[in-house]
C-alpha positions in Angstrom: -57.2 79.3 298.4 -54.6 78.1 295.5 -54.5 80.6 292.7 -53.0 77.9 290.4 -55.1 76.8 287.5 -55.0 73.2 286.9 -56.3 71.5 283.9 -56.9 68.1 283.2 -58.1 66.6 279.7 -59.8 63.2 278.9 -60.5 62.5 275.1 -62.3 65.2 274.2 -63.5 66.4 277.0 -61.3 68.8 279.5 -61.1 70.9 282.7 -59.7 73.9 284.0 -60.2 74.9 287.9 -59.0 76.0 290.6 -59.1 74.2 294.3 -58.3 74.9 298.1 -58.6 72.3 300.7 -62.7 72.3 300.8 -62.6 71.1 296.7 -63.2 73.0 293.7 -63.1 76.8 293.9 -64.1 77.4 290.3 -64.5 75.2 286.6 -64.7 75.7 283.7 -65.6 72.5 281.3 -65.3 72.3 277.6 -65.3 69.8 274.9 -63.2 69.7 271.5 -65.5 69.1 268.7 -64.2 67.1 265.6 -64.0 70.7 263.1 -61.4 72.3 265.7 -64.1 74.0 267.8 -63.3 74.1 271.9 -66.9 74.4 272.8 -67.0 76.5 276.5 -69.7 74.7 277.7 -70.3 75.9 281.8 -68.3 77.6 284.2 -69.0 77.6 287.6 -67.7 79.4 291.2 -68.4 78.1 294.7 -71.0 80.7 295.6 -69.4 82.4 298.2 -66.3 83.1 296.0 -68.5 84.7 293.5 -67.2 88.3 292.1 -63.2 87.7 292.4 -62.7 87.0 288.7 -61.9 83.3 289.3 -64.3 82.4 286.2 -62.5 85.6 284.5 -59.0 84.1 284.6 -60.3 80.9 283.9 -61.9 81.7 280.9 -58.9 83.9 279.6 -56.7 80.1 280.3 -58.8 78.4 277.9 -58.2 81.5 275.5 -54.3 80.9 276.2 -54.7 76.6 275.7 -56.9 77.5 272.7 -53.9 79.9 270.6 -51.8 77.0 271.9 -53.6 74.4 270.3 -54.6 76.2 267.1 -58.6 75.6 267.8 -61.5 78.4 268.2 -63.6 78.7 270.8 -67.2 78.6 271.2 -68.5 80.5 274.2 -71.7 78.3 274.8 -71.9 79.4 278.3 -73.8 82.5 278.7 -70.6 83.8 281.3 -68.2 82.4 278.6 -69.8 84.4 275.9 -69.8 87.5 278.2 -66.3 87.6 278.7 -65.8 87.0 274.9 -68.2 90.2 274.1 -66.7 92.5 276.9 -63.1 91.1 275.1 -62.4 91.9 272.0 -58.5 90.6 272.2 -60.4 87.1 272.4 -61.9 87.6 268.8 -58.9 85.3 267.0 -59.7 82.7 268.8 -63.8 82.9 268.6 -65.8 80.7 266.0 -67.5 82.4 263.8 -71.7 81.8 264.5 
């Protein structure tokens, strides 16, 4: 299994994930809305990956892209919003609710 994150990015819309040679190990999906808010919408692992903190580093990518980009995040996805809570380095870059 690759432990590179890839990311790929189509209008507003974008990707991070990771792959080996059966397809996509683990995704995260998110969309950038038009007030600067990178909405987290799902994250997903191939089930039998589950527990290895794939999701985990994903979610602490977007985090990265987000202080890159200047947008906040909003965890929408229930593990998103987890990782957010049990984070509290992650507050700069959470909307406020």
């Amino acid at each position: 299994m690759s432990e590179e994150i890839k990311h790929k990015e189509s209008d507003r819309r974008g990707m991070f994930y990771m792959e080996d040679d059966k397809g996509i190990t683990s995704e995260l999906t998110y969309s950038i809305l038009d007030n600067g808010i990178m909405l987290i919408d799902h994250t997903e692992t191939r089930q039998e990956l589950e527990g290895k903190g794939l999701a985990t580093r994903l979610v602490k990518k977007s985090v990265e892209f987000a202080r890159e980009k200047n947008l906040k995040i909003d965890p929408l996805c229930p593990f998103a919003e987890v990782q957010f809570d049990q984070n509290k380095d992650y507050a700069d870059v959470r909307a406020d609710s």
